[in-house]
C-alpha positions in Angstrom: -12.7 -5.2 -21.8 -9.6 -3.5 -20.4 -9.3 -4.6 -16.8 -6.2 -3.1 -14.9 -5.1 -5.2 -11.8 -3.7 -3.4 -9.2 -2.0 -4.9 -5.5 -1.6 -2.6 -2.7 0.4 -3.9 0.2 -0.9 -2.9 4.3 0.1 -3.5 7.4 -2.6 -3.3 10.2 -1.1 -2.7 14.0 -3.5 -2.9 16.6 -6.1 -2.3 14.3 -4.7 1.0 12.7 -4.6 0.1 8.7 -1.8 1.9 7.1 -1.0 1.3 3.2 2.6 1.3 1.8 4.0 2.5 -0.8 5.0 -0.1 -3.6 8.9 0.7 -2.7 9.0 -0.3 0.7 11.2 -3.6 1.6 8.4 -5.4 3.2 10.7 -8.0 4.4 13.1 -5.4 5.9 9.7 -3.7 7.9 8.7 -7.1 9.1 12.2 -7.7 10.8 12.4 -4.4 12.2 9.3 -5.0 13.6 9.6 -8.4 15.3 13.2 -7.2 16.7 10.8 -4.3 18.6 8.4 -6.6 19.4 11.4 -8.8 21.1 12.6 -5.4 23.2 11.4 -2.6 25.3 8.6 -0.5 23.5 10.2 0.8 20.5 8.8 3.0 17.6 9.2 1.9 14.7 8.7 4.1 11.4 6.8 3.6 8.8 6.4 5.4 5.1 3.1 5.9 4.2 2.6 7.6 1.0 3.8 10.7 1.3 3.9 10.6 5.4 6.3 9.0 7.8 4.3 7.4 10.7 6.0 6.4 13.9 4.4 3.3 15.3 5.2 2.2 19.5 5.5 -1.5 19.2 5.0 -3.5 22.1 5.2 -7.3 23.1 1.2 -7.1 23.0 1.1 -5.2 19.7 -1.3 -7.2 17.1 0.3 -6.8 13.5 -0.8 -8.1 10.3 0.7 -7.7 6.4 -1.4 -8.1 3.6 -1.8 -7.3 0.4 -4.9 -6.3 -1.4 -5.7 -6.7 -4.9 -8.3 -4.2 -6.5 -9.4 -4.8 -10.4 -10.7 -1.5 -12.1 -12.0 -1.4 -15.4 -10.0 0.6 -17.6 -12.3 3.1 -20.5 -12.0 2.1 -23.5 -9.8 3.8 -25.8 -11.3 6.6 -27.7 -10.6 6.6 -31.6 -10.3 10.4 -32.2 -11.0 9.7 -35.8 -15.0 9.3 -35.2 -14.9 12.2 -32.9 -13.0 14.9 -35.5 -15.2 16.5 -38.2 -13.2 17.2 -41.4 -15.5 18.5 -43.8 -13.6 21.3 -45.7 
């Protein structure tokens, strides 16, 4: 009855599982990423809630983006009217 669908996206480096917040470019985090991944060890930041993580990224680092969905079921609305006793 009232279902509420909700996707949170993560990225998991070397096994540490950070989420991120709905705003990030995901796209932009990726590139930044690889291009560290291409150079000397480089940290690369990451916004995490209300945290900024700093991340060393290596050629060996093991990265993976996913997002996960979560379903919750939502109460059901409350009609006030049944609950309020009148009676004057």
């Amino acid at each position: 009855m009232g279902n509420t669908e909700t996707t949170t996206t993560h990225i998991e480096i070397d096994g540490h599982d950070f989420v991120l917040p709905s705003s990030t470019d995901v796209a932009d985090l990726m590139t930044r990423i690889e291009a560290a991944a291409r150079s000397e060890p480089t940290f690369v930041d990451l916004a995490t809630g209300d945290s900024l993580t700093s991340v060393l990224i290596t050629a060996h680092s093991r990265v993976a983006v996913y997002l996960r969905r979560s379903t919750t079921d939502a109460p059901p609305p409350v009609d006030l009217r049944s609950a309020l006793d009148w009676d004057l």
